[in-house]
C-alpha positions as CSV (number, residue, x, y, z in Angstrom):
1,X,0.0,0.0,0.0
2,X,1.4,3.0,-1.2
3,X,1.6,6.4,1.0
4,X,-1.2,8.7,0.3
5,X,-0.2,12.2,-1.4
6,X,-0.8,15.4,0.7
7,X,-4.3,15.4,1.9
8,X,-6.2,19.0,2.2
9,X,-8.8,19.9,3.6
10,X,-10.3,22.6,1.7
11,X,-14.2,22.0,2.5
12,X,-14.0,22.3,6.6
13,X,-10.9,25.3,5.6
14,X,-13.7,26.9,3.6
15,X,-16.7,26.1,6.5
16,X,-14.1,28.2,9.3
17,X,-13.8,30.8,6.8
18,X,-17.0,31.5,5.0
19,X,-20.0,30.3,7.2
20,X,-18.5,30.0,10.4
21,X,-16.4,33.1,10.6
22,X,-18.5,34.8,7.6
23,X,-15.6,36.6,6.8
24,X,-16.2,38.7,3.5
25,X,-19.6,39.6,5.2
26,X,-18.1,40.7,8.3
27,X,-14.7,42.7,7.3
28,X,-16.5,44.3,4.2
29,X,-17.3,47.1,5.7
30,X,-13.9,47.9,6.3
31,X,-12.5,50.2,3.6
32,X,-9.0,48.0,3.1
33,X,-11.2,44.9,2.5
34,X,-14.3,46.2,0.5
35,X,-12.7,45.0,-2.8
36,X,-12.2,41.7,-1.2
37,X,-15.4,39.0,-2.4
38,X,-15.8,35.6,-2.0
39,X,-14.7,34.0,-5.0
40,X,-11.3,35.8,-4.5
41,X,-10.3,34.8,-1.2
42,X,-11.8,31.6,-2.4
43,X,-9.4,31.4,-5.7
44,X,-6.5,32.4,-3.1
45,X,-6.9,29.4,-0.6
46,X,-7.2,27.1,-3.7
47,X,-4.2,28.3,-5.2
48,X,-2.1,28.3,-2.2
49,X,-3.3,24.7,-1.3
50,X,-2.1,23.5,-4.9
51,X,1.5,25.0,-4.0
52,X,1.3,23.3,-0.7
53,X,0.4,20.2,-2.4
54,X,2.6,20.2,-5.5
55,X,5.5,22.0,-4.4
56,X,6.1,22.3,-0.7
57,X,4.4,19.0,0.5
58,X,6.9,16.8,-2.0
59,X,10.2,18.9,0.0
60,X,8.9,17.2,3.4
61,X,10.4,13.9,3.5
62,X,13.3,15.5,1.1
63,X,14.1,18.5,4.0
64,X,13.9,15.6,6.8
65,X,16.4,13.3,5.3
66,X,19.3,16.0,3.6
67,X,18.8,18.7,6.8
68,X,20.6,21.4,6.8
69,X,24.1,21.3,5.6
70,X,27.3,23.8,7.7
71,X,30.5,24.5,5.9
72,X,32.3,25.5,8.4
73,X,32.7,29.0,7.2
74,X,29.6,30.7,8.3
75,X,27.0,29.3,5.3
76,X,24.3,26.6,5.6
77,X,22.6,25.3,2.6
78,X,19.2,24.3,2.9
79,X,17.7,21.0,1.7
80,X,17.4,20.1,-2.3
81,X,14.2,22.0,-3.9
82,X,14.0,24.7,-0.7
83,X,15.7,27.4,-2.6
84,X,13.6,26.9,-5.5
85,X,10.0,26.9,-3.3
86,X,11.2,29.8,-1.0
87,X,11.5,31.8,-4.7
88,X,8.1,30.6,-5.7
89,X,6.6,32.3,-2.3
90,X,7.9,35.3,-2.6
91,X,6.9,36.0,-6.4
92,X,3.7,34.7,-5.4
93,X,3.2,37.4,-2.5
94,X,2.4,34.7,-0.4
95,X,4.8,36.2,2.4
96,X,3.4,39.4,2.9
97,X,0.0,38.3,1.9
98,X,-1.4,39.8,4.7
99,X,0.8,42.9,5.2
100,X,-0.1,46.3,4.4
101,X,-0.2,47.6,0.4
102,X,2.9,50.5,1.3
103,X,5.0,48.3,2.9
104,X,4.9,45.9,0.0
105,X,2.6,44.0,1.6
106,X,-0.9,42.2,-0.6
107,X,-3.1,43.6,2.1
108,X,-5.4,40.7,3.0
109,X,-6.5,40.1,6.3
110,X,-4.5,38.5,8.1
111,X,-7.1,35.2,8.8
112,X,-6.8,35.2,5.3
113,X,-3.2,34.6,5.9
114,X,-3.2,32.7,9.0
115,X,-5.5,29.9,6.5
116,X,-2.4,29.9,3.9
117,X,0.1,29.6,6.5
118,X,-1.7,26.3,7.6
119,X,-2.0,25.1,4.3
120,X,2.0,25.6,4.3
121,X,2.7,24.4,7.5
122,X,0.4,21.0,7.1
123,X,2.7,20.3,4.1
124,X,5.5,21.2,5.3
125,X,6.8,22.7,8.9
126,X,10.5,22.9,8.7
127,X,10.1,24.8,5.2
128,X,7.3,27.0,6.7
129,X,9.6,28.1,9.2
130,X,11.8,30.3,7.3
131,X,8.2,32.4,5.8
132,X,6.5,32.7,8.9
133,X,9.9,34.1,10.7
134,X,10.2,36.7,7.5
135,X,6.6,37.6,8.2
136,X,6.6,38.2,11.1
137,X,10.0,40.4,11.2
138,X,8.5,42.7,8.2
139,X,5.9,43.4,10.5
140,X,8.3,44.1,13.7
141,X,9.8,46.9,11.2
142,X,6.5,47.7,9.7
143,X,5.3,48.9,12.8
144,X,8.2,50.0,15.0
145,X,11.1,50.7,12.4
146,X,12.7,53.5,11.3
147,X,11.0,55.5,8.1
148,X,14.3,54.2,5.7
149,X,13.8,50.3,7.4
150,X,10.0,50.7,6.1
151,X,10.8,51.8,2.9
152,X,13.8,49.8,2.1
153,X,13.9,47.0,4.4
154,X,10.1,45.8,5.0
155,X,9.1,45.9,1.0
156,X,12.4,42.9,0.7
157,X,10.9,40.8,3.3
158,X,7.7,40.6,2.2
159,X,8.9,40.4,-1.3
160,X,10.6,37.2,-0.1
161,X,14.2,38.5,-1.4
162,X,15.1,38.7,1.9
163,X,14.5,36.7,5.0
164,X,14.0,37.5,8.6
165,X,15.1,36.4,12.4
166,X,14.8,36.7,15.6
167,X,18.2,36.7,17.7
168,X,16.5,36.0,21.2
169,X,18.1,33.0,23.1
170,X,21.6,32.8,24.8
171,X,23.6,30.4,26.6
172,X,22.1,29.8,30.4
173,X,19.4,32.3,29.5
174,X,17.2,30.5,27.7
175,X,13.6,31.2,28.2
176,X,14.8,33.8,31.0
177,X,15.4,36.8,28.2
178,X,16.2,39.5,30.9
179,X,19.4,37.6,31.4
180,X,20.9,38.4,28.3
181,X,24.5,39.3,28.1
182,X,24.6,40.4,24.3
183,X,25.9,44.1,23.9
184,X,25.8,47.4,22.0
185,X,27.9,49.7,22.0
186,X,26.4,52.8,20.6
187,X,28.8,54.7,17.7
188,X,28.6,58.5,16.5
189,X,26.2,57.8,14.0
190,X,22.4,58.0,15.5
191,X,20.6,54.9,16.2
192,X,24.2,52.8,15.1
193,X,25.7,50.7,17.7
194,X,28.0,47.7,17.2
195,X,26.8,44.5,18.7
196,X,28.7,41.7,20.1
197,X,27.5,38.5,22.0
198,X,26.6,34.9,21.6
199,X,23.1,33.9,20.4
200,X,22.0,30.2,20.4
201,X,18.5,28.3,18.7
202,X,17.9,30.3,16.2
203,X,15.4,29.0,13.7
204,X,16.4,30.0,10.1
205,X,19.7,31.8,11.3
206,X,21.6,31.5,8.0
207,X,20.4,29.8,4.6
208,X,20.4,29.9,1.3
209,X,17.1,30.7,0.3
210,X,17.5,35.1,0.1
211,X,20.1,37.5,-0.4
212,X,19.9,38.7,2.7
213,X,19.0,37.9,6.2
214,X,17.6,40.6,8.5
215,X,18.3,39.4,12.3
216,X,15.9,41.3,15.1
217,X,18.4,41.2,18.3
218,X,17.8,42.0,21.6
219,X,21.1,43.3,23.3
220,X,21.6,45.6,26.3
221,X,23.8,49.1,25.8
222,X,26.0,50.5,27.9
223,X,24.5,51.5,31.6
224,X,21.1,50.0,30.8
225,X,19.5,48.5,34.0
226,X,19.9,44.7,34.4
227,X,16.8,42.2,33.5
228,X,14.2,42.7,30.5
229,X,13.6,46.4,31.1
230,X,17.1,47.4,30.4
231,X,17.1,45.1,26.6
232,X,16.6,47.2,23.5
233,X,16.4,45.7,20.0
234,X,18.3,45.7,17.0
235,X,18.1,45.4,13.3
236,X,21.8,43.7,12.5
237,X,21.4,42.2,8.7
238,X,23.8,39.5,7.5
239,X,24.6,41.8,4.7
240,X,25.2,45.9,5.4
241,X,22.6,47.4,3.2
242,X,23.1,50.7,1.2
243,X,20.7,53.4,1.8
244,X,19.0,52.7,-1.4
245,X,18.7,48.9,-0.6
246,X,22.1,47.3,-2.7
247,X,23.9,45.1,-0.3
248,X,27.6,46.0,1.1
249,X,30.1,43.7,2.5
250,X,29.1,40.9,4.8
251,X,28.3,41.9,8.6
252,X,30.2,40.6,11.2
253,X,27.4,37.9,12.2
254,X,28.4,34.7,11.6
255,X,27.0,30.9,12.3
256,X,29.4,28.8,14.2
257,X,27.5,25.8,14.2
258,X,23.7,24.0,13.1
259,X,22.1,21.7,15.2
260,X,22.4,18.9,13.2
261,X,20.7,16.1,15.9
262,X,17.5,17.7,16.3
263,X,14.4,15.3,16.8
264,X,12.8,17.0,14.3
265,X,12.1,19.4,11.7
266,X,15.1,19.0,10.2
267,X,15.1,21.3,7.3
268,X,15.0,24.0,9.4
269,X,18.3,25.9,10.1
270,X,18.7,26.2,14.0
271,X,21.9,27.7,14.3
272,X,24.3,28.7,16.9
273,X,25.4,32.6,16.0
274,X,28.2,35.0,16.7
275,X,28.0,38.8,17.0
276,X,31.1,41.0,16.3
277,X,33.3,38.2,17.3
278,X,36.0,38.0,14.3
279,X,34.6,41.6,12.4
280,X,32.6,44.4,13.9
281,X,29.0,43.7,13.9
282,X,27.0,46.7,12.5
283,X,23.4,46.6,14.2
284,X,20.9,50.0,13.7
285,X,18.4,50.2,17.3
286,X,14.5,49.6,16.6
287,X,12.9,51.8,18.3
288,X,13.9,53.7,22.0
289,X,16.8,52.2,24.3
290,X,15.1,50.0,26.8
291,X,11.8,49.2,24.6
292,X,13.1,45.7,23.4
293,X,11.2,43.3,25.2
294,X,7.6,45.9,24.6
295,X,8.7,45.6,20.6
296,X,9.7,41.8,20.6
297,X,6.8,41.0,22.0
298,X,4.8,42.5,18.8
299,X,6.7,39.7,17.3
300,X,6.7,36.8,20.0
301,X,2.8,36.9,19.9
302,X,2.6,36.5,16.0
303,X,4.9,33.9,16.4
304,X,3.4,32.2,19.4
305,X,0.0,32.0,17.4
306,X,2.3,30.7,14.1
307,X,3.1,27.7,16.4
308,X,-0.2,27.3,17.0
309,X,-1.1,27.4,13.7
310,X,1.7,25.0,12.6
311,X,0.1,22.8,15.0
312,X,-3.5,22.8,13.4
313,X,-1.9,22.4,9.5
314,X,0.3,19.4,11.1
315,X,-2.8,17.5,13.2
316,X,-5.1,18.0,10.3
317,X,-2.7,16.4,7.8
318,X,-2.0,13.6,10.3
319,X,-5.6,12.9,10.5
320,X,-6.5,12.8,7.0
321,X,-3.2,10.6,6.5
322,X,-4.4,8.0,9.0
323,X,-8.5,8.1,7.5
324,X,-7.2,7.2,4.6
325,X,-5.0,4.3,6.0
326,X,-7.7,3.6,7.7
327,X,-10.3,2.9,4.9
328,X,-7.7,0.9,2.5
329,X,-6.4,-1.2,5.4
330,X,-7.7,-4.8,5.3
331,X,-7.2,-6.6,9.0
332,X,-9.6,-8.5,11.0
333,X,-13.3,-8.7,10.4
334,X,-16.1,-6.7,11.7
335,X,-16.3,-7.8,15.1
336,X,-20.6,-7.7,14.6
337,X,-20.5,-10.7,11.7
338,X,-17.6,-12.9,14.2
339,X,-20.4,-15.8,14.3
340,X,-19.7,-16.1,10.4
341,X,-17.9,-18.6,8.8
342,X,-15.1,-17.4,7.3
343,X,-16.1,-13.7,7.7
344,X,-14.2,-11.2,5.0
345,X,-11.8,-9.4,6.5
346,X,-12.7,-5.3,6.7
347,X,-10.9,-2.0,6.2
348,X,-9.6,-0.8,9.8
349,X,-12.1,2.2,9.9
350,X,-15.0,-0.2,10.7
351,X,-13.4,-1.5,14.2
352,X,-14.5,0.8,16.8
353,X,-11.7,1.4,18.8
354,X,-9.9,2.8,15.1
355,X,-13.1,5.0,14.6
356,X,-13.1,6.2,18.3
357,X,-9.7,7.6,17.6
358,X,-10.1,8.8,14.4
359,X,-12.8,11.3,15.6
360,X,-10.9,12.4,18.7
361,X,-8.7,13.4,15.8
362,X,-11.3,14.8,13.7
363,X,-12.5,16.8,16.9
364,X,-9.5,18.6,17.7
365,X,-7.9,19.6,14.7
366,X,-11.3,20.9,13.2
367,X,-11.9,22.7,16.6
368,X,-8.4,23.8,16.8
369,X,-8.5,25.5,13.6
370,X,-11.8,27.2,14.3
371,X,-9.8,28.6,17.2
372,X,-6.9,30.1,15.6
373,X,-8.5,31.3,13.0
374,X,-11.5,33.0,15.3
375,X,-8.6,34.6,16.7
376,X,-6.8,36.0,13.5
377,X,-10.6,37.6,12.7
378,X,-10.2,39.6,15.9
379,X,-6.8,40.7,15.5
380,X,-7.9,41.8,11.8
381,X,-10.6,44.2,13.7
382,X,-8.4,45.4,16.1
383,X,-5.9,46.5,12.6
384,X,-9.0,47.5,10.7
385,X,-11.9,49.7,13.4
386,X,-12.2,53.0,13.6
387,X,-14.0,52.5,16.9
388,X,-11.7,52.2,20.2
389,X,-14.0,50.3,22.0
390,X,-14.6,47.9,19.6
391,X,-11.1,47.3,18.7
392,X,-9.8,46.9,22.9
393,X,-12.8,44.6,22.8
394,X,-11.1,42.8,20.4
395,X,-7.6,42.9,21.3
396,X,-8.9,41.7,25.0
397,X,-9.8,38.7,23.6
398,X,-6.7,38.2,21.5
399,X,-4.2,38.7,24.6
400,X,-6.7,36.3,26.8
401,X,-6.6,33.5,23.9
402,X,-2.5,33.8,22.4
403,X,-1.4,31.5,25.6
404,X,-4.1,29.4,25.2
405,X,-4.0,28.6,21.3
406,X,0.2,28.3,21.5
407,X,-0.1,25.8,24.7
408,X,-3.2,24.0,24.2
409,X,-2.5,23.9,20.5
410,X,0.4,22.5,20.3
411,X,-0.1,20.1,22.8
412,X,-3.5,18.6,21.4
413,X,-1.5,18.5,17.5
414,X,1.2,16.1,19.2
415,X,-1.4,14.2,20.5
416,X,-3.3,14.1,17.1
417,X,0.1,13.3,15.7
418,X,0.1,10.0,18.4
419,X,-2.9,8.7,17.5
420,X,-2.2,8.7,13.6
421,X,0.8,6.7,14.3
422,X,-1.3,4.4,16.7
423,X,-4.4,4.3,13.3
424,X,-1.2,2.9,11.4
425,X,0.2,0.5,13.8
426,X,3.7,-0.5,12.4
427,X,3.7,1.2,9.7
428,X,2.8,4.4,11.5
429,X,5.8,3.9,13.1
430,X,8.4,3.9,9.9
431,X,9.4,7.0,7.7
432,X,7.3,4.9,4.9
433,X,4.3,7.2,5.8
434,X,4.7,10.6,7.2
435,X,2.8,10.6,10.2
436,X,6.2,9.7,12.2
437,X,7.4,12.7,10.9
438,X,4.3,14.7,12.0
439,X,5.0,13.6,15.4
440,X,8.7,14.7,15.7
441,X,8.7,17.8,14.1
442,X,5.6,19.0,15.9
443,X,7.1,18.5,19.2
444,X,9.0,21.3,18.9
445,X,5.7,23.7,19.0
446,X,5.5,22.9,22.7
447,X,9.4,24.0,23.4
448,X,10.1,27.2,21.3
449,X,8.8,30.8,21.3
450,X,7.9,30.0,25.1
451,X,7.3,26.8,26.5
452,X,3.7,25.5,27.3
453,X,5.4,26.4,31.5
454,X,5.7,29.8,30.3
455,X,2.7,30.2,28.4
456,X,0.3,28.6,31.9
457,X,2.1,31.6,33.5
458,X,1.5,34.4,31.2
459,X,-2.5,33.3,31.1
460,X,-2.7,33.3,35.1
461,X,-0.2,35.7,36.5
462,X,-1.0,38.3,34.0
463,X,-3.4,38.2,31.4
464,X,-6.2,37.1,33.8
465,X,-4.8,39.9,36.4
466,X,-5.3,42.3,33.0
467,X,-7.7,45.4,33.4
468,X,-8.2,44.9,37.1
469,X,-9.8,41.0,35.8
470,X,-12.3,42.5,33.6
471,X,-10.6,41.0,30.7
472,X,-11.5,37.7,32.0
473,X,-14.9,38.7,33.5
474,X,-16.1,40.2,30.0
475,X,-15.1,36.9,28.0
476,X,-17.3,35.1,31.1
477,X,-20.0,37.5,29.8
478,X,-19.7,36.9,26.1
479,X,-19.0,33.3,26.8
480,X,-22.5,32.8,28.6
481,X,-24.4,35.4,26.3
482,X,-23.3,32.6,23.2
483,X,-24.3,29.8,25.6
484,X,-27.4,31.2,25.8
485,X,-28.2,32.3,22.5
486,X,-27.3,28.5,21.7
487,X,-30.3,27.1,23.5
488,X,-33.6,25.9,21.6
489,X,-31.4,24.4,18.9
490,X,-32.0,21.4,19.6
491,X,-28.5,20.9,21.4
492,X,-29.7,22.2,24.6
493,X,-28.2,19.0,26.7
494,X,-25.0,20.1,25.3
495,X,-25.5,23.8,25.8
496,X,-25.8,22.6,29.8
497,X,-22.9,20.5,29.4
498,X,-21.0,23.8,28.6
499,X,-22.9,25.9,30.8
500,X,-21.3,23.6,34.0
501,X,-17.9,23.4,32.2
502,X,-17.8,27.2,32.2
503,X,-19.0,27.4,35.7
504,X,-15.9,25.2,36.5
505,X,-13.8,27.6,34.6
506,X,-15.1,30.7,37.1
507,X,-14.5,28.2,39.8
508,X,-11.1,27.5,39.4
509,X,-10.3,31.3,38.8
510,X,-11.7,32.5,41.8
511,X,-9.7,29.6,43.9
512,X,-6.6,30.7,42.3
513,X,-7.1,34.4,42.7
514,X,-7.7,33.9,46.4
515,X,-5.3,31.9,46.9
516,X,-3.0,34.8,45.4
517,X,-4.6,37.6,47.2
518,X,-3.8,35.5,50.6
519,X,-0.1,35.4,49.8
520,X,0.0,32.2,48.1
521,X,0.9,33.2,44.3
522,X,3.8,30.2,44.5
523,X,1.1,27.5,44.8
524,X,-1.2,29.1,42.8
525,X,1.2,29.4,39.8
526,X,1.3,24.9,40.2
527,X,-1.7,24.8,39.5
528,X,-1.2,27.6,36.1
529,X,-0.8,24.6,33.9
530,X,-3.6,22.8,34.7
531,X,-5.4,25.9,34.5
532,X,-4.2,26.5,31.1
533,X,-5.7,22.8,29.9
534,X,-8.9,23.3,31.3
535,X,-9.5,26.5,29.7
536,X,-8.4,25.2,26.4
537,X,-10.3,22.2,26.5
538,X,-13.3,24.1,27.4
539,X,-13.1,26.9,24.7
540,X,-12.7,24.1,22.0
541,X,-15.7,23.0,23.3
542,X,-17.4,26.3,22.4
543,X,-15.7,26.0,18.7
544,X,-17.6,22.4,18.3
545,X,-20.8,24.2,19.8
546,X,-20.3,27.4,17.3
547,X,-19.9,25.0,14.4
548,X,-22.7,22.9,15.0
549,X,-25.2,26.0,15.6
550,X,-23.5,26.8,11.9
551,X,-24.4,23.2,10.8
552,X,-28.1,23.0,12.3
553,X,-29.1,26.2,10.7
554,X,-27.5,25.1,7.4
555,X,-29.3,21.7,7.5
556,X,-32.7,23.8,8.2
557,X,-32.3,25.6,5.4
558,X,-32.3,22.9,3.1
559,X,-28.5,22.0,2.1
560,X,-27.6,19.0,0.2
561,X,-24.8,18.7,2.1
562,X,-26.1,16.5,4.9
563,X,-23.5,14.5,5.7
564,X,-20.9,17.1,6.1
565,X,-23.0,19.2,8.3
566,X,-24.9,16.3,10.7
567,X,-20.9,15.7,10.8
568,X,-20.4,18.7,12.9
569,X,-23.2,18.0,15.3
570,X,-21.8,14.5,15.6
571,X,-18.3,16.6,16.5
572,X,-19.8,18.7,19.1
573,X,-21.9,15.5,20.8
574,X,-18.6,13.2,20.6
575,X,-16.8,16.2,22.2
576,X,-18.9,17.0,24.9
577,X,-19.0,12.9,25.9
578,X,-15.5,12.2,25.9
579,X,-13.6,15.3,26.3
580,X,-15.7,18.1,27.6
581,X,-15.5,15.8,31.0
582,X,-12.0,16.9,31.5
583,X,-13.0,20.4,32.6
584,X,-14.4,19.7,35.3
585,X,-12.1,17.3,36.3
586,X,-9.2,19.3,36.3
587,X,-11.0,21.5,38.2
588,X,-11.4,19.2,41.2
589,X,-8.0,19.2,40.5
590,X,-7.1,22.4,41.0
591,X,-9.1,23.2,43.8
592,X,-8.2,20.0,46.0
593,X,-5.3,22.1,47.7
594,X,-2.9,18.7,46.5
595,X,0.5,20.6,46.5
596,X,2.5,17.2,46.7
597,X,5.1,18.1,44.4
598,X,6.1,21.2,46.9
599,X,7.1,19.5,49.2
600,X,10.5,20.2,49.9
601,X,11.0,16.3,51.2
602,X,11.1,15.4,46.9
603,X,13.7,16.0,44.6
604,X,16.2,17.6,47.5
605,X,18.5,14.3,47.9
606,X,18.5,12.8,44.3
């Protein structure tokens, strides 16, 4: 049995987008999308998921094998084809497909291209890297750059003639930025500093895929206060750049070495990188001394929602991988005819135990796109309103949900990723198939740009603290008035399921609070991860309830298209059974005062 090609999901893609999410209906009154219809944005996913298909998804197994390839001398080549595809983004405008007209951007929203990016990701993570990175840095300079770095330096980036970094992580820092020993030593010239320092884990950190390379560092200058408030941030390109955008000699940034034994995503330069240790190392500041961390963080939460993005391309590509396994597999017979004689044997999706799994993975990665994709929609309000109150509405909900989608989402794509390999059995477990693949280089999603730690700490020590709480007291309020609005549907014994899931959700927030207000933030912050799951696994509950309130008014309206949409009512119903219960059990968790783990008896003598 051969492996399938590169399965895509275009229908539910399209449901999320265009009856879900309504999104030409809803952003069309918005001057920079009015030209925008259907059929366009519909032509654009189409188009993107051909390239995904034929041209990325074929590089997968290639980038995984080759890896990325040192000399020695500062330069990594990228695996065959790479070069080739990266060239084929860029003239497609598929990098800044979402970025603003002047800066070179195509000026779509950006849901528009958070769908592409999964479409790119699902295909292919390691290769989606390097786009996603360049992204994400035009819009650092975009928004915070100097008036030359917009006009020269942004329009490259987005073009895809020149890629883009991050220089974050150091040696014993880690995920503890403040600690960062990198410095810059400011020059005569305004806003020009020369930069020295060690910088390791970085994705994408040389190639040969652009031109140029555009690093984002954070380094601390002379005098600057220790921890994160004393970091500023720096544009420091691999090539000094003339003032009307023709490259100069090479900067004095140089790789020293590429993780080469990574457990996945192997086409994916992660390279170790020197600053101004054998030449001077020209950097140009972003922005005020001190304001590093307040600009990175424009880019860390684009990036944390691009991991959870990669993660919702990967699990649905996983899933559609193992359902089609699972219906050209022929083992065992159907365990209802076993009083036959000589019963025929069946494809694998008729055991129940297969099908059981199969749906868990239907359930989250349909849900888990709903997700991200509900929160690119608010993001593209907050960039698009005229109102303030409508757009800090918004952006509430996007600061409240970025944790939640990078954590949650990355964790339930590796366990999507699991149970594909489990629908294959052995052969899930060999590189014939990809789903092995899936599995390793999704991992990853949980580690970088934060870990899933991190992330549990950033929802409960200070987004929920946000606004006095009212940012998490208003979703509470929006949260029950869609619960409500859901009733007399004829899901109403789900709508209660909800309604006691959310109730455990208030519950466990007003234990934790308490427990900080009373001098205990220590123990409250063990229970931040388990906090983090439950709300997760409880707002992709509310996805499977918004797309089956989508599915019931489509089916009353007449559509031919029973199966798919009785489909998502079967979605919500399995959900609420089999993985709804987990809210309230965590809950009990949380709020049974177990702090066994503190105890300083454990871990003191090992």
């Amino acid at each position: 049995m051969a492996a399938a090609t590169h399965p895509v999901d275009l229908r539910d893609l399209s449901f999320v987008l265009f009856e879900e999410l309504a999104l030409q209906e809803r952003l069309k009154e918005y001057s920079e999308y009015a030209s925008f219809d259907e059929d366009f944005y519909r032509s654009t996913i189409e188009e993107m998921a051909r390239i995904a298909s034929e041209v990325i998804a074929p590089l997968n197994a290639v980038g995984d094998r080759e890896g990325c390839h040192f000399d020695g001398k500062g330069n990594v080549r990228t695996p065959q084809g790479f070069p080739e595809a990266f060239r084929l983004l860029g003239e497609g405008g598929w990098v800044g497909i979402s970025a603003l007209p002047e800066v070179g951007g195509m000026g779509l929203p950006y849901t528009m291209g958070v769908a592409t990016t999964e479409l790119r990701s699902g295909a292919n993570v390691a290769f989606s890297i390097y786009a996603g990175l360049t992204h994400g840095v035009g819009n650092l300079i975009a928004t915070f750059g100097t008036p030359w770095m917009r006009e020269v330096v942004a329009p490259r980036l987005y073009a895809g003639t020149w890629a883009g970094t991050m220089l974050l992580t150091e040696s014993g820092a880690g995920s503890a930025v403040g600690e960062s020993r990198a410095r810059a030593l400011p020059t005569e010239e305004e806003g020009h500093y020369l930069v020295e320092g060690e910088k390791i884990f970085i994705s994408g950190g040389d190639h040969d895929l652009t031109e140029n390379i555009v690093h984002v560092a954070l380094a601390r200058t002379p005098d600057a206060p220790a921890g994160s408030h004393g970091l500023s941030i720096f544009l420091v390109p691999k090539f000094l750049i003339e003032e009307d955008g023709r490259l100069g000699a090479r900067n004095g940034i140089v790789v020293t070495g590429v993780e080469e034994h990574k457990m996945g995503i192997h086409g994916a330069a992660t390279c170790t990188i020197a600053l101004g240790a054998d030449a001077p190392c020209h950097a140009w500041r972003i922005g005020e001394e001190g304001m590093g961390m307040k600009i990175m963080f424009h880019l860390m939460n684009e990036a944390r929602l691009e991991v959870a993005i990669q993660g919702a391309g990967t699990a649905s590509a996983a899933y559609h991988h193992a359902l089609r396994y699972a219906k050209e597999r022929l083992q065992g017979s159907d365990l209802r005819s076993l009083r036959d004689e000589n019963p025929p044997q069946v494809p694998i999706v008729q055991h129940p135990d297969v099908r059981r799994m199969l749906m868990t993975m239907r359930v989250l990665s349909e849900t888990l796109r709903s997700f991200i994709y509900t929160i690119a929609f608010h993001a593209d309000v907050v960039r698009s309103s005229q109102d303030p109150a409508e757009r800090d509405r918004h952006q509430d909900l996007v600061d409240l949900y970025i944790p939640i989608a990078k954590s949650h989402g990355s964790d339930m794509a590796f366990e999507v990723t699991r149970l594909a390999i489990q629908v294959l059995g052995g052969y899930g477990y060999i590189s014939e198939y990809p789903v092995e693949q899936y599995l390793r280089d999704t991992k990853v999603s949980s580690i970088y740009e934060g870990t899933n730690g991190i992330q549990s700490l950033d929802l409960l020590g200070r987004k929920m603290r946000l606004k006095n709480g009212m940012l998490f007291v208003n979703w509470l309020q929006e949260t029950t008035r869609t619960l409500e609005a859901s009733k007399g549907m004829g899901l109403d014994d789900e709508v209660a399921a909800l309604e006691r899931a959310r109730d455990a959700i208030g519950a466990s927030a007003m234990h934790l609070v308490q427990m900080a207000m009373s001098g205990r933030t220590y123990e409250a912050m063990y229970q931040a991860s388990p906090y983090l799951t439950q709300f997760g696994t409880f707002l992709l509950g509310m996805h499977a309830l918004r797309q089956a309130v989508v599915a019931r008014s489509a089916l009353e309206a007449g559509s031919s298209e029973t199966a798919f949409y009785e489909g998502k009512i079967l979605n919500l119903k399995f959900y609420v059974a089999n993985l709804l219960p987990n809210v309230e059990a965590l809950g009990q968790g949380i709020r049974s005062q177990e702090e066994a783990a503190l105890d300083p008896i454990l871990f003191s003598g090992e």
